[in-house]
C-alpha positions in Angstrom: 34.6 17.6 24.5 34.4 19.8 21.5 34.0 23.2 22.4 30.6 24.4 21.9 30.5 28.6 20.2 30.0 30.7 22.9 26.0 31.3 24.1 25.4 27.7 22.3 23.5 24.8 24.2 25.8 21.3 23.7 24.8 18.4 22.2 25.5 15.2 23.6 24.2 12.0 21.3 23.7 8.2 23.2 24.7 5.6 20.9 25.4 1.7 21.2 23.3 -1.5 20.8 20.0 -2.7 21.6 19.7 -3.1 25.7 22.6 -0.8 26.3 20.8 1.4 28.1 20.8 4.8 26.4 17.6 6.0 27.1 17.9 5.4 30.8 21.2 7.1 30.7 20.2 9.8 28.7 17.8 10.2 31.0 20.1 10.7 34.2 22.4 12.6 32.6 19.2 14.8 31.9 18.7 15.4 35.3 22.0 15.9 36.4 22.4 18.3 34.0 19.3 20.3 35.3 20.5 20.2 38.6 23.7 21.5 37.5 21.4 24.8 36.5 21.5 23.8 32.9 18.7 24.1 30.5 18.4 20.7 28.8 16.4 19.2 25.7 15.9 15.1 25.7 15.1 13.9 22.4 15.3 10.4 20.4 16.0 9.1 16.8 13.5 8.3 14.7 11.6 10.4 16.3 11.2 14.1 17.8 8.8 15.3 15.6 5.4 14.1 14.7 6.7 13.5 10.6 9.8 11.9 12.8 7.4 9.9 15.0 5.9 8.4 11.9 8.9 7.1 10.1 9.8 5.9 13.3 6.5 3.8 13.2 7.4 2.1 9.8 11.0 1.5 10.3 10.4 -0.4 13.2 7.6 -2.2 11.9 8.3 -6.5 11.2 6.8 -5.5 7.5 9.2 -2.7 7.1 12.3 -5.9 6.0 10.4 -5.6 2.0 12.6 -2.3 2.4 16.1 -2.3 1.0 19.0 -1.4 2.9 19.3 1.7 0.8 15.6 2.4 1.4 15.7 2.4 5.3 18.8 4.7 5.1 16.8 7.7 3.3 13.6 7.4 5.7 16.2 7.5 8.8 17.6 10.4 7.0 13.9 12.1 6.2 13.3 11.8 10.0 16.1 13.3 10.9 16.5 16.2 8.7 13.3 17.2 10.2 14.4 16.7 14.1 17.7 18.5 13.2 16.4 21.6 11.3 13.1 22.0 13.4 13.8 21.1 17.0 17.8 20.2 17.6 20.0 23.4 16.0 17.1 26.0 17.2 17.5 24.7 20.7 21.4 24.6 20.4 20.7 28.1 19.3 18.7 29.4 21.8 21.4 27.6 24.6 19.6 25.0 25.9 21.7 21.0 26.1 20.2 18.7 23.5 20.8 14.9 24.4 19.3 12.6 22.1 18.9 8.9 22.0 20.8 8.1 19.0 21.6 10.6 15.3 23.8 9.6 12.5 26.0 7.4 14.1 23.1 4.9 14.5 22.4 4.9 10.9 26.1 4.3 10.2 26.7 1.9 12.7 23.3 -0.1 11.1 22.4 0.6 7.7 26.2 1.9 6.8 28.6 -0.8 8.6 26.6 -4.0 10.1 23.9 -4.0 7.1 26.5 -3.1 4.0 25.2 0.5 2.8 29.0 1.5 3.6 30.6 4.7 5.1 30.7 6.8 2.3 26.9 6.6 1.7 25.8 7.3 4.7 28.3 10.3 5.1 27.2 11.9 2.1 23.5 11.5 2.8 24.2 13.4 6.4 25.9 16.1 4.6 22.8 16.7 1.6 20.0 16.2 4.6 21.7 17.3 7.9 24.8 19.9 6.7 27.2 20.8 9.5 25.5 19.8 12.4 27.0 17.3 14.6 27.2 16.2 18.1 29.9 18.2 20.7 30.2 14.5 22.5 28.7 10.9 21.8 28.5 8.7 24.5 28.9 4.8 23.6 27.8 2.6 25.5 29.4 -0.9 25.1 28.0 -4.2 26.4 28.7 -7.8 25.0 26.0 -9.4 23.0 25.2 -12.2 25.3 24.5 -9.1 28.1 22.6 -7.0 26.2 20.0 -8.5 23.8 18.6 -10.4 26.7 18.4 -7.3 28.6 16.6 -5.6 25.7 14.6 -8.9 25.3 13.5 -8.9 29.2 12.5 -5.1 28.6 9.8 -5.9 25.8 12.1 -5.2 23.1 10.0 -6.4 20.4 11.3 -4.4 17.4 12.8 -5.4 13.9 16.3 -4.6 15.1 16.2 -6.5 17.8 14.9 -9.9 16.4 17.8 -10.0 13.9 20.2 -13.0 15.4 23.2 -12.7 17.3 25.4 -12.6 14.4 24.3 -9.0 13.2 24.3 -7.6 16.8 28.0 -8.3 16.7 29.1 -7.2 14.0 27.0 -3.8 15.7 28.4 -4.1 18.6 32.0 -3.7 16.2 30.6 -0.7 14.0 30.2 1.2 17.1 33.2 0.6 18.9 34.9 1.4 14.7 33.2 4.7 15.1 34.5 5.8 18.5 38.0 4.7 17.6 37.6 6.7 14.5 37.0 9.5 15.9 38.1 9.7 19.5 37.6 13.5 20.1 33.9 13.4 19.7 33.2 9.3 20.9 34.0 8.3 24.6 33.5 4.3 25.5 31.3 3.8 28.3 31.3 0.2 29.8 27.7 -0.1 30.4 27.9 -3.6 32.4 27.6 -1.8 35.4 24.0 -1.4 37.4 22.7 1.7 36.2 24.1 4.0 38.7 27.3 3.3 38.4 27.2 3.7 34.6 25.1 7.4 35.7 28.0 7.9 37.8 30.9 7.3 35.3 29.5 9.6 32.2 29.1 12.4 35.5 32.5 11.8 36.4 33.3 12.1 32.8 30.9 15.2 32.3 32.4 17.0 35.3 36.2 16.4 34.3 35.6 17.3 30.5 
């Protein structure tokens, strides 16, 4: 794990697919984390603010495909530029553990890689809305298609995203697994075909040995 300056809080993003389950993993971690005496921040993408909450709202919308690729990018960036300078670096600052529910990555692995924007877009849109800030660890959790979009079908997954057919969710499934082996000191795998506790128990068994 990337060595945090000393007195900062950590920040630990969940990434992967639809019906991975990062929320419920962020989650656990959460509250292992607490119970380790840690002060701890959970917090999502779009979202974490009310502008955030908002663009949240219209990206997921079914009426939000009349946006271009190009389009969706900039409002995911909007959304997060407020969460990072409002509510993720001041808590980092102030020592407390931020783990949120996807960042950049998620852009990347959607708008940049499975949708076409390309890499270098999406990293030079980071660096003009976001600067330096980026996650100490990234936790990906990796399930096959045919696992996962039923799971995040049998949930209520309802969203845009997760209607597209099984085509794109591979090739998402790909960009993510591209990302962690691109950069393997930030991005640990996490087989998330487990039951949920024994995914909980592998990223404490990871957190605890880091």
């Amino acid at each position: 794990m990337t060595t945090a300056a000393a007195g900062r809080g950590r920040f630990i993003t969940f990434e992967g697919g639809e019906g991975t389950g990062k929320s419920t993993q962020c989650g656990r971690l959460s509250d292992w984390l607490q119970e380790q005496g840690k002060a701890v921040l959970t917090t999502r993408e779009p979202g974490g603010t009310p502008a955030a909450e908002a663009i949240r709202c219209l990206l997921l919308d079914a009426n939000a495909d009349r946006l271009d690729v190009m389009s969706e990018a900039l409002l995911h960036f909007a959304a997060r530029r407020e969460h990072a300078h409002t509510v993720i670096a001041p808590a980092l600052s102030a020592g407390t553990w931020v783990l949120c529910d996807r960042f950049t990555d998620s852009t990347m692995a959607y708008q940049g890689l499975a949708m076409g924007l390309g890499r270098p877009v999406i990293e030079s849109l980071h660096r003009l809305a976001v600067g330096t800030l980026v996650p100490d660890l990234t936790l990906v959790l990796d399930l096959p298609v045919v696992e996962s979009l039923p799971r995040a079908l049998r949930q209520g997954g309802d969203d845009r995203y997760e209607s597209r057919d099984v085509a794109f969710h591979e090739a998402l499934r790909q960009a993510y697994l591209d990302i962690a082996a691109r950069e393997p000191e930030r991005c640990i795998v996490i087989h998330a075909d487990g039951d949920e506790e024994t995914v909980a128990t592998a990223i404490q068994k990871y957190m605890h040995d880091a």
